[in-house]
Rosetta silent file (secondary structure, phi, psi, omega in degrees, C-alpha in Angstrom):
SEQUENCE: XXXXXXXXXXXXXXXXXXXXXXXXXXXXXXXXXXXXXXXXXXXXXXXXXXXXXXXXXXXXXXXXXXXXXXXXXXXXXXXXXXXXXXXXXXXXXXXXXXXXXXXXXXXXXXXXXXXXXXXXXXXXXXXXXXXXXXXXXXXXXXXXXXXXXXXXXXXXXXXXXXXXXXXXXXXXXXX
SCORE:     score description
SCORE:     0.000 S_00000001
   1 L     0.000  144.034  161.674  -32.953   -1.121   18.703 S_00000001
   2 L  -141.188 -135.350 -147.077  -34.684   -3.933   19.766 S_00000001
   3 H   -60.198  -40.379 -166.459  -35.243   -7.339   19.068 S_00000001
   4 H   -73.097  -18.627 -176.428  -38.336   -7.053   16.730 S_00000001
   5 H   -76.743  -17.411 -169.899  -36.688   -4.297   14.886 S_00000001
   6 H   -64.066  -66.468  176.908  -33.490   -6.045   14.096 S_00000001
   7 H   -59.747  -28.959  154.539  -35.895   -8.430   12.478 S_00000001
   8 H   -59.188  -63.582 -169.064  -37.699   -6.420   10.330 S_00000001
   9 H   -80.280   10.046  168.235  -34.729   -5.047    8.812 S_00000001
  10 H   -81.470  -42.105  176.086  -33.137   -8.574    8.544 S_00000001
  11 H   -63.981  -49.683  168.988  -36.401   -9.525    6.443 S_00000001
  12 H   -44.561  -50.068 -172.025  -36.523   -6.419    4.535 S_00000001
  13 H   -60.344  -45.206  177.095  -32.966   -7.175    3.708 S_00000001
  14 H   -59.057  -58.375 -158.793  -33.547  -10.622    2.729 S_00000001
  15 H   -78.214   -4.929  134.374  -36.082   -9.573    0.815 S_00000001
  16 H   -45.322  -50.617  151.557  -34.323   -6.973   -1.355 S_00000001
  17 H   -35.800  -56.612  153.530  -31.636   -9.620   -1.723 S_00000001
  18 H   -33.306  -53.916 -176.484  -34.022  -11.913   -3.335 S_00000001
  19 H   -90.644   -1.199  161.150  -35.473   -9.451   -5.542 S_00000001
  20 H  -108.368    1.411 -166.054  -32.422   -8.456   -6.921 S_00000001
  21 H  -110.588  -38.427 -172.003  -30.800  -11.842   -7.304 S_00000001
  22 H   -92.603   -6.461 -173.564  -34.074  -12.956   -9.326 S_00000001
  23 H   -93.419  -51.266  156.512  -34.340   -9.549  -11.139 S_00000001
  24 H   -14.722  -70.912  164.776  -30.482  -10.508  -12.497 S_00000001
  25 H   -69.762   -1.602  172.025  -31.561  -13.449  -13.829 S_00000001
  26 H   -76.550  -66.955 -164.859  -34.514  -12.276  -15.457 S_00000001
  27 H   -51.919  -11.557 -177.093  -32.319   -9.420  -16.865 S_00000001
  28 L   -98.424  -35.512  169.949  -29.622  -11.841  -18.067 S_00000001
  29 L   -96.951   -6.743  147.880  -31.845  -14.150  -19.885 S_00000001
  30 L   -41.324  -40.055 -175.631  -33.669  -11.366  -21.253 S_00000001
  31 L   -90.348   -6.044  154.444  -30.673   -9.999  -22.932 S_00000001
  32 L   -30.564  101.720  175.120  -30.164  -12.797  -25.609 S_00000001
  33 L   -12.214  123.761 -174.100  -29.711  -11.951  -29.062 S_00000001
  34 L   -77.340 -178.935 -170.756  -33.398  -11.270  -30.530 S_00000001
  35 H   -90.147  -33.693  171.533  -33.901  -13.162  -33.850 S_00000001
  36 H   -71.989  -33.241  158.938  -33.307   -9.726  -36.204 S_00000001
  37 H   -60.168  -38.153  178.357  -30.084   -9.498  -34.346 S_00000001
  38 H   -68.362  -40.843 -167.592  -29.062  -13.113  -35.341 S_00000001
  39 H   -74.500  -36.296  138.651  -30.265  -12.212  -38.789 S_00000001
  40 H    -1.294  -76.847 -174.208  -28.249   -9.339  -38.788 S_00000001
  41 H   -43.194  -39.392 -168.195  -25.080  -11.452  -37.888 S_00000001
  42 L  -121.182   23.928  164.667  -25.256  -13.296  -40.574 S_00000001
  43 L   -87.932  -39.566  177.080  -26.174  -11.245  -43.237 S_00000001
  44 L   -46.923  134.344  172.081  -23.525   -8.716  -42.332 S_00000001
  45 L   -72.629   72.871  179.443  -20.738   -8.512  -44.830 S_00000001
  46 L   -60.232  147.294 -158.529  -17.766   -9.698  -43.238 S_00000001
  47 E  -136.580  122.043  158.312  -14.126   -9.703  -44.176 S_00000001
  48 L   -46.739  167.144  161.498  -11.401  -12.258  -42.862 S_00000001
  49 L   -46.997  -32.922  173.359   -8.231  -10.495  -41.709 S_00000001
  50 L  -108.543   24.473  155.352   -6.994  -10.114  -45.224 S_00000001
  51 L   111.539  -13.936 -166.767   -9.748   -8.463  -46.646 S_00000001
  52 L   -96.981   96.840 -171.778  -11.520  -11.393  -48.357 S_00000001
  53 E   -27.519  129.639 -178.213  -14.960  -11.709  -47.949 S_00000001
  54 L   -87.935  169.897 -159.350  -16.564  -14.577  -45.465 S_00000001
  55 L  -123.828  104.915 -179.366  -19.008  -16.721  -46.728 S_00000001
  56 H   -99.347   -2.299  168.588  -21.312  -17.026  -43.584 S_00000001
  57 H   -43.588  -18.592 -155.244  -23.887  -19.112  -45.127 S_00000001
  58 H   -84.957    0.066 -152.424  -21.126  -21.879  -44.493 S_00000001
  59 H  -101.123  -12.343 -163.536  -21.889  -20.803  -40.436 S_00000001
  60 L   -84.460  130.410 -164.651  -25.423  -22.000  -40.767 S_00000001
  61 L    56.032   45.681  166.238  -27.019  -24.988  -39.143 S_00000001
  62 L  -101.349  173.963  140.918  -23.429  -24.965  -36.861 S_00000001
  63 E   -73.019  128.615  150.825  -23.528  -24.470  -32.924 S_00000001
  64 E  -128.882  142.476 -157.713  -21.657  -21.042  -32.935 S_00000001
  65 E  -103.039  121.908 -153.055  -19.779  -19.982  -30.277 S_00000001
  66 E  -106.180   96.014  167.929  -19.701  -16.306  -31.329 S_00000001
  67 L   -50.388   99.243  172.182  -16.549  -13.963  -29.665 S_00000001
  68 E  -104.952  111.670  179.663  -16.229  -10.336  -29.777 S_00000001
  69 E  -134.482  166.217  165.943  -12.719   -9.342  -28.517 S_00000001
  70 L  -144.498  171.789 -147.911   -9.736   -6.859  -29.580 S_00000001
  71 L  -100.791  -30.526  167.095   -5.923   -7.257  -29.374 S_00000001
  72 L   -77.540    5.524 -178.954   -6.105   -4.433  -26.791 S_00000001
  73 L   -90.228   97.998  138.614   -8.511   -6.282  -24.166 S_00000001
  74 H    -1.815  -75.108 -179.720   -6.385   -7.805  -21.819 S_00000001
  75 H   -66.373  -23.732 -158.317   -9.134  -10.582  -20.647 S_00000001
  76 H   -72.288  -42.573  175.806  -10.102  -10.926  -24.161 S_00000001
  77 H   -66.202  -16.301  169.293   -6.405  -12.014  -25.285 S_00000001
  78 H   -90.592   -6.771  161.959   -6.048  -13.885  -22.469 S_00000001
  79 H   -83.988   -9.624  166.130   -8.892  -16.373  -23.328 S_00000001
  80 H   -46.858  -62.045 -166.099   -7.935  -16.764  -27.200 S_00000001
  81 H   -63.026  -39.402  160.839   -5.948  -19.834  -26.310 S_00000001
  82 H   -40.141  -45.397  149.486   -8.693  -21.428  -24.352 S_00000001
  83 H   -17.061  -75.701  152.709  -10.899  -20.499  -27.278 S_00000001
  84 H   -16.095  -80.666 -167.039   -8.759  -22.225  -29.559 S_00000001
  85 H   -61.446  -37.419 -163.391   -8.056  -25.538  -27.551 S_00000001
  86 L   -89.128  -30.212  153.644  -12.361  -25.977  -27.294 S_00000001
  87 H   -57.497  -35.017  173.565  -12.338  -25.677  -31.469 S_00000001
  88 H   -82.617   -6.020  173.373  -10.451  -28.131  -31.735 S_00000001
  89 H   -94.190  -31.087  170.101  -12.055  -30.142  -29.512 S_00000001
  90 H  -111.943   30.041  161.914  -15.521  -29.961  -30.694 S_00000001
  91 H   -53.221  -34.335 -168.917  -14.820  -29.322  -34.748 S_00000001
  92 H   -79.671   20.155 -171.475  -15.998  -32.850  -35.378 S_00000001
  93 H  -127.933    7.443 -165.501  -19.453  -31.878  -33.331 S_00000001
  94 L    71.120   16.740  177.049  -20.649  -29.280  -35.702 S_00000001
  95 E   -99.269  117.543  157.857  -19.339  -26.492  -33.582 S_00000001
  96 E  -143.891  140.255 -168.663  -17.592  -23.408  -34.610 S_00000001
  97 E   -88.910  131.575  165.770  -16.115  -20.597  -32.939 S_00000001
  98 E  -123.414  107.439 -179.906  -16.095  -17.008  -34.774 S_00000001
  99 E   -57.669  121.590 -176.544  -13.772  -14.244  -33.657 S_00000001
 100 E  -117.913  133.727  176.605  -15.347  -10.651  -34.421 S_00000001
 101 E   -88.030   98.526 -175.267  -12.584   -8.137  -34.230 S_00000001
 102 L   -85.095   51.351 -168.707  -13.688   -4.911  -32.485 S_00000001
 103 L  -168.309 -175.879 -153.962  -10.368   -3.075  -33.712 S_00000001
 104 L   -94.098  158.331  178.986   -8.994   -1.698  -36.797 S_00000001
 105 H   -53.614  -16.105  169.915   -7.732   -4.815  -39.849 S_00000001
 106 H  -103.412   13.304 -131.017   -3.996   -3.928  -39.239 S_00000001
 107 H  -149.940  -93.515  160.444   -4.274   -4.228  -35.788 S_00000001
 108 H     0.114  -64.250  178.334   -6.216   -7.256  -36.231 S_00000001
 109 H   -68.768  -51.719 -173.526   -3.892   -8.675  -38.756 S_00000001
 110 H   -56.957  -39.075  179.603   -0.691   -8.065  -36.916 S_00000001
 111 H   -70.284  -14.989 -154.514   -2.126  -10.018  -33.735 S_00000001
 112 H  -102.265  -17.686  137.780   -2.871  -12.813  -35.580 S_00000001
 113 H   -38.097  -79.602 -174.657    0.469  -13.270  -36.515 S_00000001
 114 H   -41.224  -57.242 -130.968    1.850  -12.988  -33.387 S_00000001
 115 L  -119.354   33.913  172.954   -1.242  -14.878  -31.746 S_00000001
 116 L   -17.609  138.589  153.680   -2.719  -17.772  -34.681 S_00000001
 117 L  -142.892  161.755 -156.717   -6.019  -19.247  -34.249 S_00000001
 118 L   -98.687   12.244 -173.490   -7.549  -22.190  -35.685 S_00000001
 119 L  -102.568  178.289  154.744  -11.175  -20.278  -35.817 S_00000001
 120 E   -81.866  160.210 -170.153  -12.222  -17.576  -38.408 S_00000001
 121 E  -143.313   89.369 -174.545  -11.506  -14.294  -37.226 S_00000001
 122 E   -88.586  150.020  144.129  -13.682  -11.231  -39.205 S_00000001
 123 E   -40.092   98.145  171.371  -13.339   -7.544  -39.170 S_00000001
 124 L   -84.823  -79.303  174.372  -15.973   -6.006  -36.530 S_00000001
 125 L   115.829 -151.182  142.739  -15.131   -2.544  -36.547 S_00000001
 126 L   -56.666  -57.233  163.258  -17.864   -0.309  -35.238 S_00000001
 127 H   -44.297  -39.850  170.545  -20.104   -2.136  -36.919 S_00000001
 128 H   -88.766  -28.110  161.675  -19.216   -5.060  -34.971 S_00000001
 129 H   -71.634    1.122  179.367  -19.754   -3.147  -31.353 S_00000001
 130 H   -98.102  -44.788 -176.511  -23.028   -1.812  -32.779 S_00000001
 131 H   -58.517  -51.185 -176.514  -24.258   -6.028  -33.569 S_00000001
 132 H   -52.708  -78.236  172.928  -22.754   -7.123  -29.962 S_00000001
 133 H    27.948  -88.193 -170.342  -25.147   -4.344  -29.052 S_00000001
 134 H   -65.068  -48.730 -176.260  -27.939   -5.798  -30.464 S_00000001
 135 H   -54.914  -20.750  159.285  -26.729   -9.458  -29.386 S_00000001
 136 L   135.394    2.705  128.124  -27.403   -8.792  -25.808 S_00000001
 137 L   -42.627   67.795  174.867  -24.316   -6.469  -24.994 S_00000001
 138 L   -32.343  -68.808 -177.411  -25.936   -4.077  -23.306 S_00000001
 139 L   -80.164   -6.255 -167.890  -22.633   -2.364  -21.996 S_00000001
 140 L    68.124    8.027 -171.335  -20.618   -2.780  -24.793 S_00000001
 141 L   -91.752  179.532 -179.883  -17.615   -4.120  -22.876 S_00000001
 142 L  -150.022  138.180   22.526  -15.391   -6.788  -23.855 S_00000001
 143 L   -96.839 -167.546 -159.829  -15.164   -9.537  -24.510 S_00000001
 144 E  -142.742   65.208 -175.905  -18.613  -10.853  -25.367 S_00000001
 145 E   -91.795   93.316  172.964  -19.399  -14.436  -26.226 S_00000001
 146 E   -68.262  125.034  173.032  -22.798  -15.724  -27.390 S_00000001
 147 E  -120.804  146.385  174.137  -23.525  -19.468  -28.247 S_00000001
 148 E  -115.312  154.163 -171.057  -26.139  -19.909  -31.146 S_00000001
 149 L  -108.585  171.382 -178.105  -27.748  -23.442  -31.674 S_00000001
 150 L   -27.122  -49.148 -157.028  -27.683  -25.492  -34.931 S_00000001
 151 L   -96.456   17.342 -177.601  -31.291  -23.878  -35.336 S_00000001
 152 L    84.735  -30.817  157.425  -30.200  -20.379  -35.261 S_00000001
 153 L   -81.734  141.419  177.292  -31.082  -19.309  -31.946 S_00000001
 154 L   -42.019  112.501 -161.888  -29.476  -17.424  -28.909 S_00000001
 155 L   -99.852  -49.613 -173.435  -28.712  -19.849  -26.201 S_00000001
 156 E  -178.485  165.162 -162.824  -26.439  -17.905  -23.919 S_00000001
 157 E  -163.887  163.712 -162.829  -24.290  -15.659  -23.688 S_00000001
 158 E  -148.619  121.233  157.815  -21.185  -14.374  -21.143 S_00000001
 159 E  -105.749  148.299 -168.583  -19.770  -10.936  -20.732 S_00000001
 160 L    96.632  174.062 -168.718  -16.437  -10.753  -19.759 S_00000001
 161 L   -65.287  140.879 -167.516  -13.596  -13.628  -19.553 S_00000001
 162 L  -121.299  159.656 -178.596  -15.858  -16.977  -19.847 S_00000001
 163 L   -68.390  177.126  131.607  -14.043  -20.211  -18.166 S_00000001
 164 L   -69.116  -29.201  166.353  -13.374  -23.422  -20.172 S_00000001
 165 H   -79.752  -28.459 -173.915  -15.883  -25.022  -18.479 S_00000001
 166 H   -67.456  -18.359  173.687  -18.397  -22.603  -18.031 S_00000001
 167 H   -94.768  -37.521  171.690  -18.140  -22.476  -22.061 S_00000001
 168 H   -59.344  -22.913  168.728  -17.605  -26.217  -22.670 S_00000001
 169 H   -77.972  -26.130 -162.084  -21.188  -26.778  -20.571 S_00000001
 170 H   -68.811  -30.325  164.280  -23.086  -24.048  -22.787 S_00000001
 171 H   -50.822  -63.295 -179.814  -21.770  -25.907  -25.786 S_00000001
 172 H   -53.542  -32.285 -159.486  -22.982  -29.358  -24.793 S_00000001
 173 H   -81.089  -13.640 -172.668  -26.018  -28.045  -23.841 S_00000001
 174 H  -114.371   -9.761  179.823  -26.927  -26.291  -27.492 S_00000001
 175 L   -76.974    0.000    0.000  -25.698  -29.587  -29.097 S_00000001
């Protein structure tokens, strides 16, 4: 090959690189919970761990930093304590995190034993991998964390294990 061709397919290259690095970020802020999914969310009837309906009206005007994990997801259990440590650090800020349980209520219940958290924790179910769905979970993997702002809308949203910082900026950033 010679010299001019190398550069053509160096350019070509770049430019496929480019167009997939900006078609990513289109496709990532694209996938943000729609407003009938958030309405959805909080309409659904949800049940704490022991069975007792939540009241999600109380979830309303909050920042919510919205979870979907299950006690068998590795990444998802290892990010609970992180989780955790960032409710308690922004409760006083109007912030709250809500655990949706993609697994069955004794399953559910038993980790929570083991593994306390200082957040609500609801019964997803099916029904809760059909909402992440909607919420901009495309793939359906887990875990899945969405932050919603005071004013009800989808801010941002991270599949797979999210840092502490990378969740502590999207939180400041929706306050």
């Amino acid at each position: 090959m010679n010299r001019r061709q190398w550069i053509s397919i160096a350019g070509i290259s770049l430019a496929a690189l480019l167009a997939g690095v900006l078609t990513s970020q289109w496709i990532y802020k694209t996938s943000l919970a729609s407003d009938p999914a958030i309405k959805a969310f909080f309409a659904n009837p949800w049940q704490a761990a022991d069975g007792k309906p939540v009241d999600t009206e109380k979830w309303r005007g909050k920042v919510l930093v919205v979870n979907f994990w299950a006690s068998w997801c590795p990444p998802c259990v290892e990010e609970m304590p992180t989780l955790d440590a960032l409710q308690g650090e922004f409760k006083d800020q109007n912030v709250l995190f809500v655990g949706i349980g993609i697994d069955s209520p004794s399953n559910i219940r038993q980790f929570l034993e083991m593994t306390p958290v200082s957040y609500p924790i609801v019964i997803g179910g099916l029904e809760g991998s059909n909402l992440s769905k909607q919420m901009g979970n495309s793939q359906g993997a887990l875990p899945y964390t969405i932050i919603i702002n005071a004013q009800g809308k989808a801010i941002s949203s991270k599949l797979g294990k999210i840092s502490e910082e990378e969740l502590r900026k999207s939180i400041k950033s929706a306050l």
